[in-house]
C-alpha positions in Angstrom: 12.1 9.0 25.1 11.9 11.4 27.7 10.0 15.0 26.5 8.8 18.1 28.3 5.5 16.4 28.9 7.5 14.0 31.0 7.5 16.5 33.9 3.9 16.6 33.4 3.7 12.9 32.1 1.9 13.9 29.2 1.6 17.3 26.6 0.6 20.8 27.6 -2.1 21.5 29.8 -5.7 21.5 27.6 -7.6 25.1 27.7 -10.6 24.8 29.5 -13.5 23.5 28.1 -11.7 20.3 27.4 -13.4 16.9 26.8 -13.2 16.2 30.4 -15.3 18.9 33.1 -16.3 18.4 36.4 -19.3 19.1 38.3 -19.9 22.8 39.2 -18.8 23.1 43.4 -20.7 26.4 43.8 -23.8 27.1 42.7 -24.5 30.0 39.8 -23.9 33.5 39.7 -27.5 34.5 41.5 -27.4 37.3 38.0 -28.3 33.5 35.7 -31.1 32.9 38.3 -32.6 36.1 38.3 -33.0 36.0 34.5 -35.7 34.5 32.2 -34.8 35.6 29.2 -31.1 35.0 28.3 -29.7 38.3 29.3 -31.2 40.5 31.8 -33.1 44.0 31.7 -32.2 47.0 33.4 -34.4 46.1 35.9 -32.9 42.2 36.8 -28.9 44.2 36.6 -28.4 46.1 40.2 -25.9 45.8 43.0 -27.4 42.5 43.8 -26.1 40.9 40.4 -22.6 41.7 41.4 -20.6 39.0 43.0 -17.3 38.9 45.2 -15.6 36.0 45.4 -13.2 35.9 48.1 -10.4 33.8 49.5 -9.8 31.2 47.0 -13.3 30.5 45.8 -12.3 31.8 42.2 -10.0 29.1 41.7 -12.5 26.4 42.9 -15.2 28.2 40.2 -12.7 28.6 37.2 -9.7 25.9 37.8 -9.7 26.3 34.1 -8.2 29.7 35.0 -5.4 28.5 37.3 -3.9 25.1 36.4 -5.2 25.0 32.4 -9.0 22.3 33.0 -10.0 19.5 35.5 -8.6 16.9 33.2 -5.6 14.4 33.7 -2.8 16.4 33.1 -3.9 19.4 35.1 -4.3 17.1 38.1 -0.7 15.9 37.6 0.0 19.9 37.7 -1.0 19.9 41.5 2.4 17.7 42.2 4.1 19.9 40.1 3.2 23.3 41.6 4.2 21.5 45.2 7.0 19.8 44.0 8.7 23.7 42.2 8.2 24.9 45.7 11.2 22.3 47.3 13.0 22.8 44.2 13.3 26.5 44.6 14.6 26.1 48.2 17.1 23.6 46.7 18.3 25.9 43.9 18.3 28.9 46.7 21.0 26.3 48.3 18.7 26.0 51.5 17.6 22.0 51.0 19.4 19.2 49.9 16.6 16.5 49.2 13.2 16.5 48.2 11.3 13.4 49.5 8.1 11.9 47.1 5.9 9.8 48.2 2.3 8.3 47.1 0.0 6.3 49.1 -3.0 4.2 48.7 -6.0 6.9 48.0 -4.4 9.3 46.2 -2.5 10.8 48.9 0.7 12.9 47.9 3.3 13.9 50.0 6.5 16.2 49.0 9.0 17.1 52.2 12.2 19.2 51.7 14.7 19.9 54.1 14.7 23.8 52.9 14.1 26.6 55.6 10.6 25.7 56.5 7.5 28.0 55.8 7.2 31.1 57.8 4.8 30.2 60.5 4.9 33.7 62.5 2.1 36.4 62.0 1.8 38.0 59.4 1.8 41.9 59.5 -1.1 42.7 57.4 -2.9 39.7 58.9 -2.1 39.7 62.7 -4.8 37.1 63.8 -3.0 34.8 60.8 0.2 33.1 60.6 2.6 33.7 57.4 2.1 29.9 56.6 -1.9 30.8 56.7 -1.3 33.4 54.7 0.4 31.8 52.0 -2.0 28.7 52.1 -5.6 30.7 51.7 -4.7 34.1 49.7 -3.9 34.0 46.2 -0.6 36.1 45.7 0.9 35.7 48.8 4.6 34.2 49.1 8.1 34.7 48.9 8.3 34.5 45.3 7.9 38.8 45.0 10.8 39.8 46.8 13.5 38.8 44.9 15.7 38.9 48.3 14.3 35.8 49.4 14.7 34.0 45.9 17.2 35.0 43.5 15.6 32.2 41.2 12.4 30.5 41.5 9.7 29.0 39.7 6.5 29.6 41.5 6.6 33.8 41.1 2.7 34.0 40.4 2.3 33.6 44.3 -1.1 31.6 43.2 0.8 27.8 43.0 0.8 26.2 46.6 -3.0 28.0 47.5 -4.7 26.6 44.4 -3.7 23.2 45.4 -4.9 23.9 48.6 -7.9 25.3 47.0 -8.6 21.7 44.6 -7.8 19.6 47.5 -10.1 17.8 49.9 -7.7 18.1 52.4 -4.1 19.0 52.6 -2.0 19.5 55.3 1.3 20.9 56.5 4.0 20.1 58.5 6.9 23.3 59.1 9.7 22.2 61.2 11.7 25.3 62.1 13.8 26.5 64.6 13.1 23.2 66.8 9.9 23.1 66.8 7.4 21.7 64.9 4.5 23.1 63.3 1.0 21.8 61.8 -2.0 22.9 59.9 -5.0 21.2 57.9 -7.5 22.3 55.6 -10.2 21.2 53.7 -11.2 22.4 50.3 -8.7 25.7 50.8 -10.0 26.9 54.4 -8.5 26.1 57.1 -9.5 23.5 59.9 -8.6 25.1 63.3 -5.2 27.1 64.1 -1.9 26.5 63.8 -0.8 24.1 66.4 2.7 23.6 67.3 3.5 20.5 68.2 6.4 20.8 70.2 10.8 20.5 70.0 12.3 18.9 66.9 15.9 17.9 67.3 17.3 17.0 63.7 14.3 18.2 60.9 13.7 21.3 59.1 11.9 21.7 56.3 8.2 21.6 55.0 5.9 18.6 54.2 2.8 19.0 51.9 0.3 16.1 52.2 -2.7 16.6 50.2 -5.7 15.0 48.1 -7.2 16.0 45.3 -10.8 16.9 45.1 -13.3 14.6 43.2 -15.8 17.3 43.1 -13.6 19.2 40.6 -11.3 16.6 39.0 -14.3 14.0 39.1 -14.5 10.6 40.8 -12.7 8.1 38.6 -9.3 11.2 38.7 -6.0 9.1 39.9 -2.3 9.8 40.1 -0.4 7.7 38.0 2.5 6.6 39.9 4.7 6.2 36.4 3.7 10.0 35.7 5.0 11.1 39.0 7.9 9.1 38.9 9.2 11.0 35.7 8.0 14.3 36.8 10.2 13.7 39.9 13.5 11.9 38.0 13.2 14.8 35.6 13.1 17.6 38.0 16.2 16.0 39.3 17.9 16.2 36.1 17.5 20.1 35.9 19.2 20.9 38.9 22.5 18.5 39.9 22.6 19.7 43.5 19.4 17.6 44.7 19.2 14.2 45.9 15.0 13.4 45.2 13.5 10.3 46.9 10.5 8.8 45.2 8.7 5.9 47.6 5.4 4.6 45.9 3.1 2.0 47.9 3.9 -1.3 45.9 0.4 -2.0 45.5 0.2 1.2 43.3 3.1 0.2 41.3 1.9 -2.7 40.2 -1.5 -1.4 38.9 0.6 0.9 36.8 3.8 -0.3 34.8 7.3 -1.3 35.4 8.6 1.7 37.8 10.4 0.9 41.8 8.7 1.7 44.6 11.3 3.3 46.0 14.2 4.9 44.1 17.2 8.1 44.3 17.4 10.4 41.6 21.1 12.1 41.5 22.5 13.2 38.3 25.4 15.2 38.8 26.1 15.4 35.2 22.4 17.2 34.7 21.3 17.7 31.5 24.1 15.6 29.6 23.0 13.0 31.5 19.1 14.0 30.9 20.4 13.6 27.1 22.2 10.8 26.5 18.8 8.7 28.9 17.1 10.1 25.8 19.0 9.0 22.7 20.3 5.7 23.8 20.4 3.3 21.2 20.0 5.9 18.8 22.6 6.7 15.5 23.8 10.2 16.0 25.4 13.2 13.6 28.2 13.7 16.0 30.1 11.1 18.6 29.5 13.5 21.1 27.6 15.6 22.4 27.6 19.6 22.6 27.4 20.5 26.3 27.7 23.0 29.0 26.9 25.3 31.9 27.3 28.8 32.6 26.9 31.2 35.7 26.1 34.9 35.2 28.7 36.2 37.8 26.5 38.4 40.5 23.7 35.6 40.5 22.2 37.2 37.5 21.3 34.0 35.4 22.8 31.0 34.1 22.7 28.4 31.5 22.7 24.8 31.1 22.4 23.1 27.8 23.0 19.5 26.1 22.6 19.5 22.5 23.0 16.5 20.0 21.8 15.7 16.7 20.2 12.4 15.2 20.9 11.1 12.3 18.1 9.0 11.0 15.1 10.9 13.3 13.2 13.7 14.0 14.8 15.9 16.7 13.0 17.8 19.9 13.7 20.6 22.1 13.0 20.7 25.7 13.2 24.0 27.7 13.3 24.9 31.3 13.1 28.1 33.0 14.0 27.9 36.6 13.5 24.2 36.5 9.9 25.0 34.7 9.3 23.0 31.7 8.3 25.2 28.9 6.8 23.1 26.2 5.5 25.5 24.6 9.1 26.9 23.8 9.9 31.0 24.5 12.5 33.3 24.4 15.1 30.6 25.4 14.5 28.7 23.0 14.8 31.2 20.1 18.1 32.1 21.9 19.5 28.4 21.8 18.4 28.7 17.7 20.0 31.3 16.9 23.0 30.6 18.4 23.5 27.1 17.0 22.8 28.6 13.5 25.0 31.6 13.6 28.1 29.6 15.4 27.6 26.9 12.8 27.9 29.6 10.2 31.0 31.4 11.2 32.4 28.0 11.5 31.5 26.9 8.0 33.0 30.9 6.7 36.0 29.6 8.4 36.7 26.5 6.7 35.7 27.7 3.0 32.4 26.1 2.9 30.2 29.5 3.1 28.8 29.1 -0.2 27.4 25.1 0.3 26.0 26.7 4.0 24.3 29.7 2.0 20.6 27.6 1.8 21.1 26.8 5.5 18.3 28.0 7.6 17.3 27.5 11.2 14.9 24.8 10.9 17.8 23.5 8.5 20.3 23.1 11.5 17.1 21.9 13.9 16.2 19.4 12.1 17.3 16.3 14.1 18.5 18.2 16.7 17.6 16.9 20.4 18.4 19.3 22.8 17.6 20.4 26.2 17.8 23.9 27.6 17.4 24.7 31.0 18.1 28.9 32.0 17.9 30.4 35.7 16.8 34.0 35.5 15.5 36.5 37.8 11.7 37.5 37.9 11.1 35.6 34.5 7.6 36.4 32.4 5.4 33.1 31.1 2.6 33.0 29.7 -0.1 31.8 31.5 -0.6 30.7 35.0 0.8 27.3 33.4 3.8 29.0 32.7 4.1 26.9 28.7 5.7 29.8 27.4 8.9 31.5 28.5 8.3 35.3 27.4 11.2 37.3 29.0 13.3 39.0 26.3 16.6 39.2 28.1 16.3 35.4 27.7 17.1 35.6 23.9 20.6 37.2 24.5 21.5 35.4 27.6 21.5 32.0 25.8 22.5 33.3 22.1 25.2 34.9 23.9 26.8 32.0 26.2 25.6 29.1 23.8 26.9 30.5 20.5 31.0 31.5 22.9 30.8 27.9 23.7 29.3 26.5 20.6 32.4 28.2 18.4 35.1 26.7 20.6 33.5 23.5 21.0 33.3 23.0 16.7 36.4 24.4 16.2 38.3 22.4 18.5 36.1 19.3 16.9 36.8 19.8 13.5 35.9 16.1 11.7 32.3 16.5 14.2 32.1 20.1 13.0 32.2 18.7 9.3 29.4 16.6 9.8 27.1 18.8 11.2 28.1 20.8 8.0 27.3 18.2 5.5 24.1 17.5 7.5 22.7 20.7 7.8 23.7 21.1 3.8 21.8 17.9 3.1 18.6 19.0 5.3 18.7 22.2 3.6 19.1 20.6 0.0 16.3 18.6 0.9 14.1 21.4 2.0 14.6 22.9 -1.4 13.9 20.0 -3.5 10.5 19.4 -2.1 9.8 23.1 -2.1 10.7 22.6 -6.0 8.3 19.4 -6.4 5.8 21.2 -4.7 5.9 24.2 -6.8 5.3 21.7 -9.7 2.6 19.3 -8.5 0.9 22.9 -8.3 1.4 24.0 -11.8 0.8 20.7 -12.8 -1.8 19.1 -10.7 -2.8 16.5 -13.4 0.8 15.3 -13.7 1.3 11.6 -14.3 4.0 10.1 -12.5 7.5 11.2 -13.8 9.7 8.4 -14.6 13.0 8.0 -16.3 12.5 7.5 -20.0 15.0 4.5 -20.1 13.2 2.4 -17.8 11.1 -0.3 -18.8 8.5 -0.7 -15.8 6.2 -3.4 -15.0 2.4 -3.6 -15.4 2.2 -4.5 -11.8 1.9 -2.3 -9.0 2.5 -4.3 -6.2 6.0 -4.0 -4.0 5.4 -7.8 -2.8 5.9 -9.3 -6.6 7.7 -6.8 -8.6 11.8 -6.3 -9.0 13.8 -3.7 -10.4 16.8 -5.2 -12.9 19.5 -2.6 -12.7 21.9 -3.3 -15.6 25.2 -2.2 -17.0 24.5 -0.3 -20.3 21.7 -0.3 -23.5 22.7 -3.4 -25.2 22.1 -5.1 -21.8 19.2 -3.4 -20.9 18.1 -4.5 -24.5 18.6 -8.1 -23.7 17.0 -7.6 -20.0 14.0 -6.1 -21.5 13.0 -8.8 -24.2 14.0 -11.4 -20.8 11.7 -10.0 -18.3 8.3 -10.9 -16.9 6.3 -7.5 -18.0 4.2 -8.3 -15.4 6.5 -8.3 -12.6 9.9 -7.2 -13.7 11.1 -3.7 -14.2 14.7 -3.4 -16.2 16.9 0.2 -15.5 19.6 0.3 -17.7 22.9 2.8 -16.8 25.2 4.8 -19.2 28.4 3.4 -17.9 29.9 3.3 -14.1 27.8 5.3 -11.5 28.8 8.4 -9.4 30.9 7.1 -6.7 28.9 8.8 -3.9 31.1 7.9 -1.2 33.7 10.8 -2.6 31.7 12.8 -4.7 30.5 16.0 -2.7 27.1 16.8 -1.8 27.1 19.6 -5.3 28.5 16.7 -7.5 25.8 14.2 -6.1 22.7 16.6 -6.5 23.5 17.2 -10.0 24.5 13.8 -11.3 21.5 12.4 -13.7 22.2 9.0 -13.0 21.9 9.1 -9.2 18.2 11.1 -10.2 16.7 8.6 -12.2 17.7 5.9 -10.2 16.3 7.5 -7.2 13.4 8.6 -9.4 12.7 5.0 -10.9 12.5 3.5 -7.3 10.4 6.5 -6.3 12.4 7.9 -2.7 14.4 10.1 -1.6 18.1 9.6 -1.0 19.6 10.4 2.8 17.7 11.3 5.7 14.5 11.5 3.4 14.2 7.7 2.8 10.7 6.1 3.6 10.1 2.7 3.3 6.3 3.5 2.1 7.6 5.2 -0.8 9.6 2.0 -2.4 8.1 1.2 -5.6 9.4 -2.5 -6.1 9.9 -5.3 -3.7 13.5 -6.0 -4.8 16.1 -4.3 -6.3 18.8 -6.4 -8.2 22.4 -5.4 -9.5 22.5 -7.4 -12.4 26.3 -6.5 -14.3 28.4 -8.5 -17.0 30.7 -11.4 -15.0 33.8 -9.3 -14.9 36.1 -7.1 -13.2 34.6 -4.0 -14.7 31.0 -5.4 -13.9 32.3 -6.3 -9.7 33.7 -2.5 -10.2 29.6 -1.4 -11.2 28.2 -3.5 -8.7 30.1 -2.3 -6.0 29.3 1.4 -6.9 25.9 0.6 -7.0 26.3 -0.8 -3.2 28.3 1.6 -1.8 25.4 3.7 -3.3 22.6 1.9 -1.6 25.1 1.6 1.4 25.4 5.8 1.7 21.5 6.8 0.3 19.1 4.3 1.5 20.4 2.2 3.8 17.1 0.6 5.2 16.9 -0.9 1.7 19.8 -3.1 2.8 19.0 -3.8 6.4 15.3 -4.5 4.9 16.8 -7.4 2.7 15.7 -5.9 -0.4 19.0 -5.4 -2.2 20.6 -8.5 -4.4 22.7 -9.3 -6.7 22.3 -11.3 -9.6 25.1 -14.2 -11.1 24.7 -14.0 -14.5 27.2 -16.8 -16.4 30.1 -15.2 -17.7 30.9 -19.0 -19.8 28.5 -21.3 -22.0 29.6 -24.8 -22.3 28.9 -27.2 -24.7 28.8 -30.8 -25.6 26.9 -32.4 -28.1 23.4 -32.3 -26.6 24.5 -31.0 -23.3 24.5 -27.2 -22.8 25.7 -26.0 -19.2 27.0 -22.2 -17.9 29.4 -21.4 -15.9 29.2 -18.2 -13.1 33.5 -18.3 -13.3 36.4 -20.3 -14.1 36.1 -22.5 -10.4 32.8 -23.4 -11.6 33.7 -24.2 -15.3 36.4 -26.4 -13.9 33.4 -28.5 -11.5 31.4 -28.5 -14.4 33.9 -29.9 -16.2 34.8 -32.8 -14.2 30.8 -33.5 -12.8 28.6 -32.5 -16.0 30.2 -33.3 -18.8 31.8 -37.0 -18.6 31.1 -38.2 -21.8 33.5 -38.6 -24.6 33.6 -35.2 -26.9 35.0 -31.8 -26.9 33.6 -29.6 -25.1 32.8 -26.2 -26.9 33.9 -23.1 -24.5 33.1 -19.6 -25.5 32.7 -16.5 -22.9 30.4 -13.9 -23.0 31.7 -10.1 -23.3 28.5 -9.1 -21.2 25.1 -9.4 -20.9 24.5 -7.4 -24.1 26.0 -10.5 -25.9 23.7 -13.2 -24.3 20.3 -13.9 -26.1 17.3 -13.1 -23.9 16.3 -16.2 -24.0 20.4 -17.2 -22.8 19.8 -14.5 -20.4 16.2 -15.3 -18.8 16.9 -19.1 -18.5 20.1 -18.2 -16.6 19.7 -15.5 -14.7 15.6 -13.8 -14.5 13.6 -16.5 -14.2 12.7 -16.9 -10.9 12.4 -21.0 -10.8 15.9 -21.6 -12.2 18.3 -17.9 -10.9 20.4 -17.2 -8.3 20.4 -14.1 -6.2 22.8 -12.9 -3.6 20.9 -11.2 -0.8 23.4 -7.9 -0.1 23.2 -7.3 4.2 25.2 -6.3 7.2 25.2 -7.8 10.4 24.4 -5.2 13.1 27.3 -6.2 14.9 29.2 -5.9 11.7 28.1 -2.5 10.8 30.7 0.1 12.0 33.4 -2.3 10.2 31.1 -2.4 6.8 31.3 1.8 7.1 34.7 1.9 7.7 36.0 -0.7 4.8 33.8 1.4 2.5 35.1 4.6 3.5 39.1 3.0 2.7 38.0 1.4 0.0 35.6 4.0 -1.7 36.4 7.2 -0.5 38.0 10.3 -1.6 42.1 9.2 0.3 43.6 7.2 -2.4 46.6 6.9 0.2 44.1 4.1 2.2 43.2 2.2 -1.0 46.9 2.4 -1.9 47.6 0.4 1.3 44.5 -1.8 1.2 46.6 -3.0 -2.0 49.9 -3.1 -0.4 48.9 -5.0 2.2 47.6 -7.8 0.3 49.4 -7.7 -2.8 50.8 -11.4 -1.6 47.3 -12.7 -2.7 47.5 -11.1 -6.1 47.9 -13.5 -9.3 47.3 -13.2 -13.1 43.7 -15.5 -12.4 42.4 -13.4 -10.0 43.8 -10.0 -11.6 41.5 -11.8 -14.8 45.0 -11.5 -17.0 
């Protein structure tokens, strides 16, 4: 999945003093020479011990200071300082491609087709041209002026220079107003004039070529094509007016992973289509997602934004200011929270569920939510030279503002997706609470024993791989099941009656219910979203109910159960059911059972062939079995049968939707279940 660090290939930027330093490129302050003793006397600390660094020696000194350390990800932030300077001429609407490319040796080109780089003199600096200017003095650009960018990214006026200054060589190529324009330098100062190299007919635009220094980012420092490549495809995403051309020497690309050499990032859709690259193949909340983009008339700011939520994962958030990536969140992002929150709050006042969305909280609502948030604003504040952290307050209300308009149209005029964002929020939020309540007690009660539900019979064992949980249908059952079992291996759950049918119970109904708690309790997870695996405290679960209608009715509570709470117990294969006999046959010696009246009838004609009557008598449930009856047929492991409960993946959107007719809360789609095959009915299978 694609994440902020994917425009930097990796997470933020590490402070310096990292694991990874490189080899001082100056010498030491002459002030540490002078000294002997640590710190020096009045007599050591003159004029002498006062240094001026000039030009952009600071930046070679403390890189730390400028692009975060020397280490991987702060070389990858070279590209990305060069690479916000195109963009910003393409959001200005003065360029229409950005061209990548990487060569053998670390060499990294970016060329736009923007306006070109000044190349006349400068006014304070006559002797100079602007480009020279802007290449060799920290805070110099067209960044400050807010009439030459309404928007930008690079506003520090420090971005293009440092990689100038951490670069064994980089050079630059300005074609503008016909003619074309060139300038090297080597390790931030320049390496003769500014030559112009004659008439251009069709190019504008400015080309960065550059190296990185091993002196700072050490020797064994490489780009990693697949890095660039996402940094470039996701810069692409944040701004659907750019056509970016990524061209990689194919010997690089094969040193480092499955990417093209060459390849055209357009994405006209933006951040939906950012989005749905990200949770393909994943189960989401919602069918669709919540998406849009808004212009500030006036050029004062806009928004983009593609929000979804997962059903089964953690969510992620990933924020851009002027095509920035912020992973370190900001102002935006506290916007876009808010706003979800309070829109899915008026919406839930609306449709008379204010009370269940009382315990709803932000993290509530952000839990699974993968969204992406991209703002334009004028002059924005980060924090840090790495700009990680949007800090501009006006940020908050430009997004709460247009995000929460949108966010109350799009819910109600999506009113079943709007009720599941409700029940999922609810459930999150319910969830929250319970472990804050077991938490509360495993402090009051730090010796606790494990709590378990005083009907269950466990096993001595503690091993998932052997041991099985028997749920049955009642005491006298569980009686029966109990005197049956392997202690060592086999656990026996008996329930009061017919479960909770969760699939129309409501989410109030289904918290309180006792049955559903010590069921979850006995097999030691959490129901919903909350389900591990890990936390599974038998190896197989097994329905085990009287051979009946109103036994078929348990079992398929108890599925649709396991269907709706823990579904990975299913699609793990640890669900079964068991077939105890519901008829004991006997003649003479000869002593047989029967699973239903098709099988009595085989048995009939293949087992018993002797002369005799053969005794028939049914059993009225398991209760009525002897446990010896009951383990010979239908718990010992060498002579039982057990149905394996699954779902084919291609077969699970028409399992959901069967058990929603069939077990939810319209009686009007069971009622034509029935109708429609009432031709099959008959007093043997209605058991009459």
């Amino acid at each position: 999945m694609a994440s902020n660090g994917d425009l930097f290939g990796g997470g933020p930027a590490r402070k310096p003093g990292g694991a990874k330093s490189a080899p001082p490129a100056a010498p030491k302050p002459k002030a540490a020479a002078k000294s002997t003793r640590g710190t020096p006397g009045e007599e050591d600390y003159n004029a002498d011990s006062i240094e001026v660094l000039e030009g952009l020696e600071p930046v070679r000194r403390r890189p730390g200071l400028y692009i975060g350390g020397t280490d991987e990800t702060a070389l990858h932030h070279l590209f990305a300082e060069v690479l916000d300077n195109a963009m910003d001429e393409a959001v200005a609407g003065h360029a229409t491609w950005i061209d990548v490319s990487l060569e053998p040796g670390d060499w990294l080109t970016v060329t736009d087709n923007g306006r070109g780089i000044p190349v006349d003199p400068h006014p304070k600096f006559p002797k100079k041209s602007a480009l020279e200017v802007i290449m060799t003095t920290l805070h110099a650009g067209g960044k400050f002026d807010s009439g030459a960018y309404q928007t930008s990214g690079g506003l520090h006026g420090v971005g293009v220079s440092v990689v100038n200054a951490l670069a064994t060589r980089l050079e630059v190529e300005v074609a503008r107003g016909q003619q074309l324009y060139f300038q090297a330098f080597e390790r931030g100062k320049p390496v003769g004039k500014l030559e112009n190299r004659g008439k251009v007919a069709n190019r504008r635009g400015t080309r960065v070529r550059f190296h990185p220094d091993a002196q700072i980012f050490g020797p064994d420092a490489h780009f990693s094509p697949a890095r660039l490549f996402r940094m470039a495809r996701s810069k692409a995403y944040l701004f659907g007016g750019v056509e970016i051309r990524w061209r990689c020497d194919p010997s690089l690309v094969k040193a480092d992973g499955p990417i093209p050499a060459e390849a055209v990032f357009r994405f006209p859709g933006g951040l939906r289509d950012y989005l749905a690259t990200d949770v393909e193949g994943k189960d989401t909340v919602a069918e669709t997602s919540f998406s849009g983009k808004v212009e500030k008339p006036g050029g004062h700011g806009s928004v983009e934004w593609a929000v979804t939520w997962l059903a089964d994962e953690d969510g992620f958030v990933h924020s851009y200011c002027n095509t920035i990536p912020t992973p370190d969140g900001g102002t935006h992002e506290a916007g876009l929270r808010l706003a979800l929150l309070r829109a899915l709050k008026d919406h839930a006042e609306r449709v008379g569920q204010s009370r269940r969305f009382s315990s709803v909280s932000t993290d509530d609502v952000m839990s699974g939510c993968a969204a992406l948030i991209s703002i334009f604003v004028r002059e924005p504040e980060f924090q840090g030279q790495n700009k990680s952290r949007l800090m501009s307050s006006e940020a908050t209300r430009l997004v709460e503002g247009v995000v929460r308009d949108a966010f109350d149209h799009w819910l109600a005029d999506s009113p079943t997706q709007a009720a599941k964002l409700i029940d999922f929020a609810v459930e999150r939020a319910e969830e929250r609470l319970r472990r804050k309540a077991e938490k509360d007690v495993a402090r009051k009660t730090p010796g606790r024993k494990l709590r378990l539900p005083g009907k269950l019979a466990d096993c001595s064992s503690n091993s998932p791989s052997e041991t099985e949980l028997f749920i049955v249908e009642g005491d006298s059952a569980g009686g029966s099941a109990k005197q049956a079992r392997d202690r060592a291996t086999q656990a026996v759950l008996p329930l009061r009656g017919k479960i909770l049918n969760v699939a129309s119970a409501t989410r109030d109904k289904l918290a309180g219910n006792q049955q559903i708690g010590d069921l979850l309790l006995a097999l030691g997870v959490s129901g919903g979203a909350a389900y591990k695996e890990a936390d599974l405290r038998y190896g197989k679960i097994i329905i085990m109910t009287d051979a009946d209608v109103d036994g078929a009715h348990i079992a398929s509570l108890l599925i649709t159960f396991f269907w709706r709470q823990t579904p990975r117990l299913i699609e793990t294969g640890r669900l079964y059911l068991a077939l105890p006999p519901l008829y004991k046959l006997t003649q003479g010696a000869k002593t047989a059972y029967a699973r239903d009246d098709r099988h009595k009838a085989e048995l009939m004609k293949s087992f018993f062939t002797g002369k005799g009557k053969v005794e028939v008598s049914r059993f009225k449930g398991l209760g009525e079995m002897l446990p010896a009856q009951l383990k010979e047929t239908t718990m010992d492991r060498r002579k039982r049968i057990l149905l394996r409960v699954s779902v084919a993946e291609e077969d699970r959107q028409a399992t959901a939707d069967s058990v929603e007719r069939l077990m939810g809360n319209k009686p009007e789609a069971r009622f034509a279940f029935i109708q429609e095959r009432a031709q099959f009915a008959s007093a043997e299978t209605l058991d009459i």
